[in-house]
N, C-alpha and C positions, 0 to 999 in steps of 0.2 A: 618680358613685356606680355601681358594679356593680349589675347585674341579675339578682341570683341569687333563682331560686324558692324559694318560702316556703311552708310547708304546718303550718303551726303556729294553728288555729284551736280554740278549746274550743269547744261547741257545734254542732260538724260533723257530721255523720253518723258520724263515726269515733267521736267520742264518746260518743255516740247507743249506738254498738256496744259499744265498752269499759264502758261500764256497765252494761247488759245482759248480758255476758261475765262480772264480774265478782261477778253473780246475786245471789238474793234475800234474800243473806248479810248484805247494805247496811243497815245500820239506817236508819231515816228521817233523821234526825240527818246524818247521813256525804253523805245525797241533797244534803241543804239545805244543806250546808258548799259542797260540790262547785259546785252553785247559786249561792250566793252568790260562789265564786272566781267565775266564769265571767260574770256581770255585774258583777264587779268588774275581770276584763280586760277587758271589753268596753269598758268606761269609761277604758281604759288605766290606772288605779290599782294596777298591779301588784304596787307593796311589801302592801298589804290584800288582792291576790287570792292572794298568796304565803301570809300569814297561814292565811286559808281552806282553802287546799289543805292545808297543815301541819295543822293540826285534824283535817279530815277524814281525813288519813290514819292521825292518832291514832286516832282512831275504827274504821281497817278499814286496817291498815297494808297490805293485799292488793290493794288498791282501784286497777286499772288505771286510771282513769279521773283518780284524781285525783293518782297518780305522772306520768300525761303530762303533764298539764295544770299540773302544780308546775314541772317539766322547759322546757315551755315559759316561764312564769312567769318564770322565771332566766333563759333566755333572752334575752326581750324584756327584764330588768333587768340586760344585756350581764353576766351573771354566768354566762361560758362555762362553766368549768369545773364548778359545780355544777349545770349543766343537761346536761354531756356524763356527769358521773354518776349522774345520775336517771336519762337516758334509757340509762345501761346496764344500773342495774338492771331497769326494764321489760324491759331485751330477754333478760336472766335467767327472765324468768317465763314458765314454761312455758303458760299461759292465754293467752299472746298468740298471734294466728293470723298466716298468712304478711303478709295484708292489711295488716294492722295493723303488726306488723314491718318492713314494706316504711318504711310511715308515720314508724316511730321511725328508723330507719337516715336515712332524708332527712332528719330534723329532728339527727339526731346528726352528720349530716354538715354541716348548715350550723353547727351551734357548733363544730366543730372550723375550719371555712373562714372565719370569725370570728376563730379566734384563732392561724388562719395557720398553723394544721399542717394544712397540703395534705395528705402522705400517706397522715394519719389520714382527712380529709376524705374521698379519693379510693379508698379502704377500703369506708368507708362507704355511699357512693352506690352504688359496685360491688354492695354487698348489696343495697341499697336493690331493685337492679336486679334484681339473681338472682331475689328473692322477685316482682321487679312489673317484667317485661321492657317494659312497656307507659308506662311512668312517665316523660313526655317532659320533666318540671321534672326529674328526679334524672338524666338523661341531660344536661341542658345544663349543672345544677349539675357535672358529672363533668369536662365536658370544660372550663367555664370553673374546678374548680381544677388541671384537668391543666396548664391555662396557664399559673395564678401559678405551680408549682410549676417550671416551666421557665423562667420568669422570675427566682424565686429561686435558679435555681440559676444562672446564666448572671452 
């Protein structure tokens, strides 16, 4: 199994932030949705923390916090392609700061390296990087799919 960096956690500091960002607009309701996804990943239950997130977003379709964490959600339920489209709308929304950007770009680039479009993958990480030159998981993720990508071609 490859060792590619992972940076897909709800309840991070990152998330911490996005909710916070995402201000006092949150009805309590939209908190406790988000809440309850995020001990429901924890639990790894992720078809019910998928639920979760979906409500919540009913509730605050604006709601940075619970677009990552849905984005992840799909993810971790190897459902590439609707996890590389959540996290491109997040990266649509202008409330996201470079920090955070940096964050979705890494996590955008492991579901495209997932489903084996290097190019896209190695895109990805590139920004990942622009925005967080310091980011030594999106630096290794970069170089190991520069390598599938020269494997697939060869």
């Amino acid at each position: 199994m490859k060792n590619v960096k992972k940076s897909m956690f709800p309840g991070t500091t990152f998330l911490v932030l996005l909710t916070f960002l995402s201000g006092f607009a949150m009805g309590q309701s939209e908190r406790k949705l988000v809440k309850e996804g995020n001990q429901l990943y924890k639990e790894k239950k992720y078809d019910e923390a998928e639920i979760a997130y979906r409500k919540s977003l009913e509730k605050n379709k604006e709601s940075l916090a619970g677009k990552y964490d849905l984005a992840n959600t799909y993810y971790k339920q190897k459902k590439y392609e609707d996890a590389q489209l959540q996290y491109q709308k997040l990266l649509a929304d202008s409330n996201l700061k470079d920090p955070e950007k940096s964050k979705v770009y890494h996590n955008l680039g492991n579901s495209y390296l997932e489903s084996k479009k290097y190019e896209e993958s190695i895109e990805a990480y590139k920004q990942a990087l622009r925005l967080n030159p310091n980011d030594a998981d999106s630096r290794y993720n970069l170089a190991y799919a520069q390598s599938m990508l020269r494997q697939q071609q060869q």
